[in-house]
NUPA-346879 format. One record per residue (C-alpha): z, x, y. Coordinates in pm, whole numbers, plus 32768, in hexadecimal, padded with zeros to 4 digits. Layout:
ZXY;...
REM end
This chain:
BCE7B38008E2;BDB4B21D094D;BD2BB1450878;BD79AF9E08CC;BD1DAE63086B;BCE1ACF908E5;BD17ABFC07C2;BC3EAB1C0756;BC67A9B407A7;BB79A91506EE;BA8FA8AD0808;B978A779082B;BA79A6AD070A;BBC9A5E20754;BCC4A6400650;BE46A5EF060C;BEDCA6D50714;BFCBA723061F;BEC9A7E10580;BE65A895067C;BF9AA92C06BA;BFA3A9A9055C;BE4DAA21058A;BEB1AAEF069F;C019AB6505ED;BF68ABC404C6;BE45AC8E059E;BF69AD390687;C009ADBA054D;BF24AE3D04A8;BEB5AEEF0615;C003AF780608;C006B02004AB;BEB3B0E0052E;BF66B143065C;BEC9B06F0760;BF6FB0A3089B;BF72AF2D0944;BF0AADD208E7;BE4FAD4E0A2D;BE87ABD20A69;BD5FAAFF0B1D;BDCEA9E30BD9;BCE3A8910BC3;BD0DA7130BF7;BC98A59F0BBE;BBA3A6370A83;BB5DA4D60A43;B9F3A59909A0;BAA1A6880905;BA12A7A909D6;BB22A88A0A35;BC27A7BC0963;BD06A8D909CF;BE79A9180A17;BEC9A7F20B36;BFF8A8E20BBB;BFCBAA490B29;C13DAA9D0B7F;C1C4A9C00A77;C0C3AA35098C;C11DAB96099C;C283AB570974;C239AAB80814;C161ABD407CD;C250ACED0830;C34FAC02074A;C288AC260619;C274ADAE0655;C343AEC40680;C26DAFB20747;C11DAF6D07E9;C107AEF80957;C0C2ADD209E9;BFBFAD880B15;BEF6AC890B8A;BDB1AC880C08;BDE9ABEE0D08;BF00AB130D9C;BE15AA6E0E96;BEE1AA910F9B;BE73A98610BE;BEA4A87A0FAF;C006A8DA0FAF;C157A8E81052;C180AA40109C;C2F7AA33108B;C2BDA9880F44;C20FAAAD0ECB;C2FBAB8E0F44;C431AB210EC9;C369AAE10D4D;C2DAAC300D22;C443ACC50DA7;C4B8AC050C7A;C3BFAC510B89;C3DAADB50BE7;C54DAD870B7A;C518ACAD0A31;C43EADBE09D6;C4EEAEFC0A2A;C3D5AF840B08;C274AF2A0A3B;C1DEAE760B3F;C0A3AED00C17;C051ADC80D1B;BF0EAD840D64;BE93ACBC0E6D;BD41AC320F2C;BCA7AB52100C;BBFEAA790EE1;BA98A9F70ED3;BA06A8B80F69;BA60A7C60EAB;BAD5A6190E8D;BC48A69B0E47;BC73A7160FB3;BCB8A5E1107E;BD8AA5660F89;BEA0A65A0F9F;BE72A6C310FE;BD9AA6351251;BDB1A78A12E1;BD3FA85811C9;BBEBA7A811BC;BAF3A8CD1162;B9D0A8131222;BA33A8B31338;BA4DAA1712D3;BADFAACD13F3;BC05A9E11409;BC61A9EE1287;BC40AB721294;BD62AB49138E;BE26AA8D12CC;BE12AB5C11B9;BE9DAC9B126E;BF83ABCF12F8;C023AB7011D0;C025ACC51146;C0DFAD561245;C1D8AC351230;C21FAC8710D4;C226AE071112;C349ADDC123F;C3F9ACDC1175;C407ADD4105D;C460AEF51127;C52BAE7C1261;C6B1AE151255;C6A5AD14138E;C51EACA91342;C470AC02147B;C326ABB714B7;C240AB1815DC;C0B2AAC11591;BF86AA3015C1;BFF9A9631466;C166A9601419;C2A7A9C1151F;C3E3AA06142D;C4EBA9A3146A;C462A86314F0;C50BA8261658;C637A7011669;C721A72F1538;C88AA764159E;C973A7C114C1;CACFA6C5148D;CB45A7061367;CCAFA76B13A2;CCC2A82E1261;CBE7A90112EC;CC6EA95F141E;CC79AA7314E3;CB25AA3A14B3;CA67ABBE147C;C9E4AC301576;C8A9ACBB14E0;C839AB6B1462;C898AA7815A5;C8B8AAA5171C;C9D2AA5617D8;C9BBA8B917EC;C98FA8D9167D;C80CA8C31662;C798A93B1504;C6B8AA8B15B3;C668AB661489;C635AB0E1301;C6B5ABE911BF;C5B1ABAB109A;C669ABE40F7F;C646AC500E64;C5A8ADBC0EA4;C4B3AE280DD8;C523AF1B0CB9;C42EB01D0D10;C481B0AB0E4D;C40FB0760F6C;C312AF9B0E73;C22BAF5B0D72;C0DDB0170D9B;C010AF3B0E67;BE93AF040DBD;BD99AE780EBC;BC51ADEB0DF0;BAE6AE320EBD;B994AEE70EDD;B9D0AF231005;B9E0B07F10B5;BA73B0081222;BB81AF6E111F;BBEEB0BC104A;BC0FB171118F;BCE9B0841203;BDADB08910A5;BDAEB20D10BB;BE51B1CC1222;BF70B0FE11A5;BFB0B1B71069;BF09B0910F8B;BE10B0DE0E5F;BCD9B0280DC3;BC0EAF780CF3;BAAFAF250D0D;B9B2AE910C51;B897AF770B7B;B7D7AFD40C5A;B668B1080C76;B73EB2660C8C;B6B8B27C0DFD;B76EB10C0E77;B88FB1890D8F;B86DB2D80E3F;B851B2540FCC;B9BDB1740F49;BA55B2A90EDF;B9DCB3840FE8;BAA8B2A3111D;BBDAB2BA1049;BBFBB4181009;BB89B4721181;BCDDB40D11DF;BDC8B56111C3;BEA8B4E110F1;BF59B3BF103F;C0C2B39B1023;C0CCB5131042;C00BB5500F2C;BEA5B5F00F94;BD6FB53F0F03;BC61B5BA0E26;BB4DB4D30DB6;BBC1B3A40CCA;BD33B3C20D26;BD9EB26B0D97;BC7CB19E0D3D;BBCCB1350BD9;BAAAB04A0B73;BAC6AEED0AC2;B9A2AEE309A4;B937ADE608CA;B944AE890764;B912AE14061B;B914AEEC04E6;B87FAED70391;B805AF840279;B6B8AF6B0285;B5B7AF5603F7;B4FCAE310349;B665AD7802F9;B6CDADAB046A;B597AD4C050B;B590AC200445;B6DBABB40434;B702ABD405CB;B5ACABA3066B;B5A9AA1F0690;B738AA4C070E;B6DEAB220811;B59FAA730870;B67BA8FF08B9;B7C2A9E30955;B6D6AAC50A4D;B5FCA96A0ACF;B73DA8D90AC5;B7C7A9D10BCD;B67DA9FD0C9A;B684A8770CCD;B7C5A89C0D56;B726A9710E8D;B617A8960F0D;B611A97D1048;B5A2AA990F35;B69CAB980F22;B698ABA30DF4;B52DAB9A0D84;B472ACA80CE6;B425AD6B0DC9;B59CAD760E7A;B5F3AE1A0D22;B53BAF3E0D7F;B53BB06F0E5E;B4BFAFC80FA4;B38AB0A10FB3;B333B0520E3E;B1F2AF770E2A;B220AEAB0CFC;B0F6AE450C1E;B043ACF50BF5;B0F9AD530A69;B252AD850B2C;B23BAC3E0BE3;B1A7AB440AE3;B21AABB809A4;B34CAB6B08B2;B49DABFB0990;B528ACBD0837;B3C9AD80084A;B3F7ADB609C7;B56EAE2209C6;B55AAEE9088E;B435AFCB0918;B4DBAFE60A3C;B630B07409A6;B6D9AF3C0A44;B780AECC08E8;B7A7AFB807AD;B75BAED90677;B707AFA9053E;B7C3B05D043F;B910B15D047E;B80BB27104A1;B76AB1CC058E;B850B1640690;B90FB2BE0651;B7D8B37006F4;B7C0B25E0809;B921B299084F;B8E4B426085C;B7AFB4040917;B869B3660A3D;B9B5B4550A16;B8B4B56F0A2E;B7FFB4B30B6C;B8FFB4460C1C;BA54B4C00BCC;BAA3B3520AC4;BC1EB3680A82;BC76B2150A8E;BBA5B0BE09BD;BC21AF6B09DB;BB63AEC408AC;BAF7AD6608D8;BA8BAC71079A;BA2CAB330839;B93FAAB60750;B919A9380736;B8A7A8C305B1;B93AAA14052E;B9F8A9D003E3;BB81AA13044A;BB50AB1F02FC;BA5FABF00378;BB00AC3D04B1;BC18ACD203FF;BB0CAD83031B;BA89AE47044C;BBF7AEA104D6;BC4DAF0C03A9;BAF0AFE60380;BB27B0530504;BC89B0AF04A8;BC5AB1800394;BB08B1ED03CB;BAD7B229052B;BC29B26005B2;BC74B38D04E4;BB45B450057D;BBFCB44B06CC;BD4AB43506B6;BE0CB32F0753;BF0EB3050871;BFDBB1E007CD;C171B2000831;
REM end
């Protein structure tokens, strides 16, 4: 079993930054001595509320995290790739892929709809959906030729590289190569340097719930991650990926390439857990539903889209609703141990991203429930850690 982690941040408060990143060092170390495989970055901005007071750029984040370790990987979750250069991206993942000696996984997606948008990038604006989805392959396939190809050029809807008009007149440089210029000296093709360590790249992570989206990653040789999920929307995910023959010549069986991003809190008592995270995940999950007005991400869009929730389901507390619904594990190490073999025996679980975003939460008793997960959960399944 992979076993990962997404540190906690300390959500719904400001605090020093400085902090923070000790927060996260600390958490990411002790990940690593229970073999966790990666430490997943989230990417967030303008928390003037606190709310997502995440990682602005989760490149430079995981480059001070695999700094203050010696072995786990680094990931983030995502890069949101229409708010960013994808050149930019490129060239810094090449290099973190270097700094690190091959520990990075690079994951990437669209983003939600958000206020942070507009500000980075016009185009990118995820009002018009269609357009931004675009965008966002776009850029992806920028950054995979300008990882893979010597003389990079590209033409789109978006970006044309290398943009038309430079000529080259730097003496020095002449004969000017002629893979880079044409013959008046136009600049004609690009190299993006450095190239990544891992070769021809870092495993590519796309995030979604989507099952048009892990065929497509299945297609392309990409994995991944979704959010918890009922076994049968986890199943219909999993099903379009491994209906392609094959990924990068390795032929699929049923949770090979993909995992599942739970919210999990452990302690050593049900009463403690309940109590110490039941207001938290109340405020986080209204929180995130107010943040689809359209309602994708209400109630009901939780569930298996035949599933008729109750008028219980709908106007109860949301730790009630998710926990009877298997959507977060909160309980003791026995207790998320047999949630965790209920969905390996399901649907094939190799692979858990664990999430702690838990606003209010005492910094203390997060580390409490890694450290219970770690030595109490962990050891039932074995883990994949490098």
């Amino acid at each position: 079993m992979r076993f990962d982690f997404v540190p906690f941040f300390n959500p719904g408060e400001n605090i020093p930054w400085n902090r923070v990143v000790k927060m996260m060092r600390e958490q990411t170390q002790l990940a690593e001595q229970a073999d966790f495989t990666t430490v997943w970055l989230t990417e967030h901005h303008f928390a003037h509320n606190g709310y997502l007071n995440a990682p602005p750029n989760p490149i430079m984040m995981s480059c001070d995290l695999a700094a203050h370790s010696k072995k786990i990987r680094v990931g983030q979750a995502p890069i949101v790739l229409p708010d960013w250069h994808p050149l930019r991206v490129a060239e810094d993942i090449a290099l973190l892929d270097n700094m690190t000696e091959g520990r990075v996984d690079f994951g990437a997606a669209r983003g939600i709809n958000e206020r942070v948008t507009l500000q980075f990038n016009i185009e990118a604006d995820r009002r018009d959906n269609e357009k931004s989805y675009r965008l966002f392959i776009e850029s992806l396939d920028i950054i995979l030729k300008a990882w893979t190809q010597t003389a990079f050029t590209h033409k789109g809807e978006f970006y044309e590289f290398p943009v038309p008009g430079w000529k080259e007149t730097n003496r020095f440089l002449m004969p000017l190569e002629e893979e880079y210029h044409n013959k008046d000296g136009e600049y004609s093709a690009m190299y993006v340097h450095p190239r990544p360590y891992q070769q021809p790249h870092p495993p590519v992570w796309l995030m979604s719930n989507a099952p048009h989206t892990y065929k497509m990653a299945a297609e392309k040789g990409f994995n991944v991650i979704g959010m918890s999920s009922p076994p049968n929307k986890l199943l219909s995910c999993w099903d379009a990926y491994c209906s392609v023959d094959s990924v990068n010549g390795k032929t699929l069986k049923r949770g090979d390439g993909v995992g599942v991003c739970v919210v999990i809190y452990v302690a050593e008592t049900m009463e403690e857990a309940d109590k110490t995270i039941r207001p938290a995940i109340n405020g986080y999950y209204e929180y995130l539903s107010g943040s689809r007005p359209e309602g994708g991400w209400t109630r009901k869009a939780y569930l298996d889209d035949d599933a008729e929730p109750t008028d219980e389901d709908l106007n109860g507390e949301w730790f009630d609703f998710l926990m009877k619904y298997d959507l977060i594990w909160v309980g003791t190490a026995d207790y998320v141990a047999e949630k965790i073999e209920k969905y390996r025996q399901l649907i094939d679980l190799k692979h858990i991203m664990l999430l702690q975003q838990f606003p209010g939460i005492d910094y203390q008793k997060i580390l409490k429930s890694m450290t219970l997960f770690s030595e109490k959960v962990i050891p039932k399944f074995g883990a994949d850690g490098n």
